[in-house]
C-alpha positions in Angstrom: 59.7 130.8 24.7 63.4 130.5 23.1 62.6 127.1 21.7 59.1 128.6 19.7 59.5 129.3 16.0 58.6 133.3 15.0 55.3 131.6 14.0 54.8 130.3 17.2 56.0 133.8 18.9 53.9 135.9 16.8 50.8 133.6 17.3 51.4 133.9 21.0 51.8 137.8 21.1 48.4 138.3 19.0 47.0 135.7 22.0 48.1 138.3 24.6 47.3 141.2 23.0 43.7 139.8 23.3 44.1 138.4 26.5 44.9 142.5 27.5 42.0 143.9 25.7 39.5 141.7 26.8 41.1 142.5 30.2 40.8 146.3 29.8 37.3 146.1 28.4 36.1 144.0 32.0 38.4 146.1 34.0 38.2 148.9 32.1 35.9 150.6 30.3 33.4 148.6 31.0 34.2 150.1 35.0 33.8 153.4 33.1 30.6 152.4 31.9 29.1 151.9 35.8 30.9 155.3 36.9 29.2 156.4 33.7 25.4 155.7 34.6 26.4 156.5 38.5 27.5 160.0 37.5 24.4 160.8 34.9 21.8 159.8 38.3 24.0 161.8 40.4 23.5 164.7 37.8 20.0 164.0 37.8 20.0 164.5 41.4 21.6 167.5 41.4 19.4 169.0 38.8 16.1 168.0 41.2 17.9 169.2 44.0 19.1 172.6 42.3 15.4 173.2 40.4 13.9 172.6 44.4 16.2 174.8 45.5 15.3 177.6 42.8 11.1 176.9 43.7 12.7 177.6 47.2 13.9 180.6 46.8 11.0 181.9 44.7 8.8 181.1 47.7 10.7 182.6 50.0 10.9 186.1 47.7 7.3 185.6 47.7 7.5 185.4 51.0 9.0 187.8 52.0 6.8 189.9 50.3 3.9 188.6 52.4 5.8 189.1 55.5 6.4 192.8 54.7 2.8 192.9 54.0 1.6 191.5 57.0 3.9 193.7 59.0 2.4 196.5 57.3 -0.9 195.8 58.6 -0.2 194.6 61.9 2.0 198.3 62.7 -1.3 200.0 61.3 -3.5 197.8 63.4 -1.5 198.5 66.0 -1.6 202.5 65.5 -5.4 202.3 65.9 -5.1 201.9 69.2 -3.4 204.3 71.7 0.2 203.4 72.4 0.4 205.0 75.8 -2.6 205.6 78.4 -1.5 208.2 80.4 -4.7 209.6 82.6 -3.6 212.9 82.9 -3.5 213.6 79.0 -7.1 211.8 79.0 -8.5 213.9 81.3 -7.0 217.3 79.9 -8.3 216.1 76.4 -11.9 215.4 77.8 -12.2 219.0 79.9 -10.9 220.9 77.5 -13.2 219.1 74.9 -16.1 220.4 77.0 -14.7 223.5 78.0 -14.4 224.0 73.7 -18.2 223.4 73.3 -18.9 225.8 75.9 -19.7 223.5 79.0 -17.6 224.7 82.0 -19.5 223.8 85.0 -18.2 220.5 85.8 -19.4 218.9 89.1 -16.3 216.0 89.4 -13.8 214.0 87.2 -12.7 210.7 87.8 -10.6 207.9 85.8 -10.5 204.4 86.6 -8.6 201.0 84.7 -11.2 198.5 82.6 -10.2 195.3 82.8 -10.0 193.3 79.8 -10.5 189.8 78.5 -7.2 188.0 78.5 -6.1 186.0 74.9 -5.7 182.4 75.0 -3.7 180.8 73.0 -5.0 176.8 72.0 -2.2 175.1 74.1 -3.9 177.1 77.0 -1.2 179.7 78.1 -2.1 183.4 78.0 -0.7 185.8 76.0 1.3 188.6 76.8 -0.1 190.8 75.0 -3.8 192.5 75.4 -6.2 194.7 75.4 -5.8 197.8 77.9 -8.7 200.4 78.9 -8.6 203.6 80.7 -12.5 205.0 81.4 -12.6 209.0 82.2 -15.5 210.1 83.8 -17.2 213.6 83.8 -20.2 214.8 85.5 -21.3 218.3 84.5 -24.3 220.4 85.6 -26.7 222.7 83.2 -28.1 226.0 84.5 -31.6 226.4 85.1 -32.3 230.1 84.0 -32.0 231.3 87.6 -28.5 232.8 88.0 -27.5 236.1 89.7 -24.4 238.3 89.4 -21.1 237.2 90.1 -20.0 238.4 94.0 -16.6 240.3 93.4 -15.4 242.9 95.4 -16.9 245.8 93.6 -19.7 245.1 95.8 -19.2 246.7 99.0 -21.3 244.5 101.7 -19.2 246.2 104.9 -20.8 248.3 107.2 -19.6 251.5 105.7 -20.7 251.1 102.4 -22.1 253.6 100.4 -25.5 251.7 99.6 -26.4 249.2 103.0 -25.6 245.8 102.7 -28.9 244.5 102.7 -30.3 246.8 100.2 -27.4 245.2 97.9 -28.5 241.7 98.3 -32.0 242.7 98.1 -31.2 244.3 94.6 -29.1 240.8 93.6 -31.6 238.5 94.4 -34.1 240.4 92.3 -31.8 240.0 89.7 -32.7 236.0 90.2 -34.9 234.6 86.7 -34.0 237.7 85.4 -32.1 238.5 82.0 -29.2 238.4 81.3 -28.8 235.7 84.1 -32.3 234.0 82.7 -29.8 231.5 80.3 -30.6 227.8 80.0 -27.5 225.8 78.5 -25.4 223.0 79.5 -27.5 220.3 77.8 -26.9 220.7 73.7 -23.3 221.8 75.1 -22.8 218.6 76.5 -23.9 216.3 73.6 -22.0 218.2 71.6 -18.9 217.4 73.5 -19.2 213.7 73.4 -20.2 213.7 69.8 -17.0 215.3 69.3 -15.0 212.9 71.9 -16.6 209.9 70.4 -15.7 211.2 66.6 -12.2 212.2 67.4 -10.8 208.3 66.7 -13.8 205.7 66.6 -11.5 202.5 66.5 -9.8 203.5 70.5 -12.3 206.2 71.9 -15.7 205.0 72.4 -18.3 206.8 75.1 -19.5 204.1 77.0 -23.2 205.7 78.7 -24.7 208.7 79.5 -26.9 209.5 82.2 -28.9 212.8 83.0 -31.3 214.0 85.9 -33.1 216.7 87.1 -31.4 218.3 89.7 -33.0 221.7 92.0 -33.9 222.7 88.6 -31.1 222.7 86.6 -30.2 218.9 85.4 -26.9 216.7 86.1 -25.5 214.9 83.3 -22.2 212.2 83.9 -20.9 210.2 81.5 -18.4 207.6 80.7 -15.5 207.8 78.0 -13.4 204.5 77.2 -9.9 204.9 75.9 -8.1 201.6 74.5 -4.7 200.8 73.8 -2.3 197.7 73.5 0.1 196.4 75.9 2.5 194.9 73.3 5.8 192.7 74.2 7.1 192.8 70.8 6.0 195.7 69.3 6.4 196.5 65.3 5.4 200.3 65.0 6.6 203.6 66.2 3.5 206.0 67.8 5.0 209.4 67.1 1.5 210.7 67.4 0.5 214.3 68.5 -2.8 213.4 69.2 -4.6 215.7 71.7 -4.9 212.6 74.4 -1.5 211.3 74.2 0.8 213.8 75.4 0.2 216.9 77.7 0.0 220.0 76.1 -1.1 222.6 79.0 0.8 224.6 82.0 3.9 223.4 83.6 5.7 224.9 86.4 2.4 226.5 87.5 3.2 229.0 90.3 0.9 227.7 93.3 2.4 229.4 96.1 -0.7 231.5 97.2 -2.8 228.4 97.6 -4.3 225.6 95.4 -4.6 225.9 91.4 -7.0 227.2 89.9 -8.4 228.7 93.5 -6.6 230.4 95.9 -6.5 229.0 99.3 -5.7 233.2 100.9 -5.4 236.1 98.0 -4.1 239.3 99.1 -3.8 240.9 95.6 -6.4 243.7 95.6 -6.4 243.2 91.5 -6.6 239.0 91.6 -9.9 238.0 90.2 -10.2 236.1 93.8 -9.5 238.6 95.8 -12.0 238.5 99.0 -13.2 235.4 97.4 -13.7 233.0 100.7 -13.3 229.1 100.2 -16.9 228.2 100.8 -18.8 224.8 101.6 -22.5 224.8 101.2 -25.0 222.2 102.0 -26.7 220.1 99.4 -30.0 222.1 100.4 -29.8 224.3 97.4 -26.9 223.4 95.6 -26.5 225.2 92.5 -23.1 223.1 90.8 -23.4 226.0 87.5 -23.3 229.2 89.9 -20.8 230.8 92.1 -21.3 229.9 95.9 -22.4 233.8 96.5 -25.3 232.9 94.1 -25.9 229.7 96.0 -26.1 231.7 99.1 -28.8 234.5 97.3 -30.9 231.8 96.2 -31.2 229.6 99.2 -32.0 232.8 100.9 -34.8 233.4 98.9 -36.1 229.8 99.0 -36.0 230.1 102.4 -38.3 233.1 102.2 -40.6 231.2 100.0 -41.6 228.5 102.6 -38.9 226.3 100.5 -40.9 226.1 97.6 -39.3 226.7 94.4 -42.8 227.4 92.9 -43.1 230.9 94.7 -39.3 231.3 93.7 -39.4 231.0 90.2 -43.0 232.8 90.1 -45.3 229.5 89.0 -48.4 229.0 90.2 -48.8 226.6 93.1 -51.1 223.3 93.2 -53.9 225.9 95.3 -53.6 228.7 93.0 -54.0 226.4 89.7 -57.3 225.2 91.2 -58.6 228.6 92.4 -57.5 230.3 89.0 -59.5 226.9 87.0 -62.1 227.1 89.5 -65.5 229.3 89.0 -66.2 231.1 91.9 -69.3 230.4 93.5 -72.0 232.6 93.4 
């Protein structure tokens, strides 16, 4: 370089200055160029990504909403059935449903679980969850118009009684057909009561049959009361219900010392309502489900008298009589 003229020098400077730009513009910028169009896909990646992300989110607000929703009706589907089937509430609600309508002379009451179809799912496993389906069952009897007084112990059948025992009967049984103990009822009572059962919550409590027959006069009527609930796993509503069926609402604590509830097994209390009230069993002879079993005992008493026949009971003319009383007389 020392022997090159400042021509020479100068030439050979501009050479390099080229040689480092065309250099810078290969290694360089034209490098920056490449990171350049990498960068702007990259950014158009993002933007994809990020706008996906925001339809994401919408959806999922959206759904969220839906969830909510669905929740909402699957709690109130859930509260249309009974949460809890607890016989003794069912049974309390039923008789006292009766006893409201004025039908007290229940013959028997009996519960008893209906077992429901299973759900399937389409892999073919069963689901937890299901259908339950307690069934109360009531039979209750009518009157037939052919009661007598209540027995109670202001009726004096001992041996020193002011008016002879006998002569008291006598005077009850007459009493038999006769008003005020000539009331028919138990039938529109009846109806009434499961019209009121079966309106009470029509999506859980459904009657299921009815059945009536004549029975030594009076008629028997029984029928069948379905309650349904859910037996959940994962449940997503809260039954804080007072419904008349799903908690008990009567006695507790009930003092039963002197024998059974409701009747006395031995009553010494001269001022009990049961008081020389005898636990009684009578046959099936002349059972009379409506009336106390003192009337049961007047009335098969005077059946008995009658040659059995209810006819000459109740005063209706027999089969003999019709055909004498339709039957000129011959001359």
């Amino acid at each position: 370089m020392s022997n090159l003229t400042a021509r020479e020098k100068g030439f050979m400077y501009v050479i390099t200055l080229l040689i480092i730009v065309v250099l810078g513009y290969f290694f360089g910028i034209r490098t920056l160029n490449n990171k350049y169009e990498e960068y702007k896909q990259e950014l158009q990646t993002l933007q994809e990504r990020k706008a996906y992300l925001d339809e994401i989110r919408a959806n999922n607000a959206s759904m969220a909403a839906e969830i909510e929703l669905l929740k909402s009706s699957c709690s109130d589907l859930e509260l249309s059935f009974i949460d809890k089937l607890e016989t003794e509430c069912l049974q309390q609600y039923v008789l006292k449903t009766f006893e409201d309508e004025k039908c007290p002379f229940l013959v028997s009451v009996g519960s008893s679980d209906v077992g429901m179809t299973s759900v399937s799912y389409p892999d073919g496993t069963t689901s937890p969850d299901g259908l339950v389906c307690t069934q109360i069952s009531v039979t209750y009897s009518s009157t037939d118009g052919y009661l007598v007084t209540q027995y109670n112990r202001n009726d004096d059948l001992t041996a020193g009684a002011a008016v002879p025992a006998r002569q008291t009967i006598d005077e009850q049984k007459d009493m038999l057909g006769q008003a005020p103990y000539d009331v028919r009822r138990g039938y529109n009572e009846f109806i009434s009561a499961l019209k009121k059962i079966n309106a009470e919550n029509p999506s859980c409590i459904k009657v299921d049959s009815i059945s009536v027959k004549e029975s030594n006069g009076a008629i028997t009527l029984a029928a069948t009361i379905n309650f349904y609930g859910t037996s959940l796993r994962n449940r997503l509503s809260v039954d804080d219900s007072k419904a008349p069926y799903t908690y008990w609402n009567g006695h507790t604590n009930v003092d039963c010392s002197g024998g059974f509830i409701g009747f006395p097994y031995i009553c010494d209390n001269e001022k009990s309502m049961w008081y020389q009230v005898v636990n009684f069993n009578l046959d099936n002879t002349a059972g009379k489900p409506f009336a106390t079993y003192w009337s049961n005992i007047l009335f098969r008493e005077q059946l008995e008298e009658n040659d059995n026949d209810i006819r000459k009971v109740v005063g209706v003319p027999g089969e003999e009589q019709q055909t004498a009383e339709t039957t000129p007389a011959e001359e």
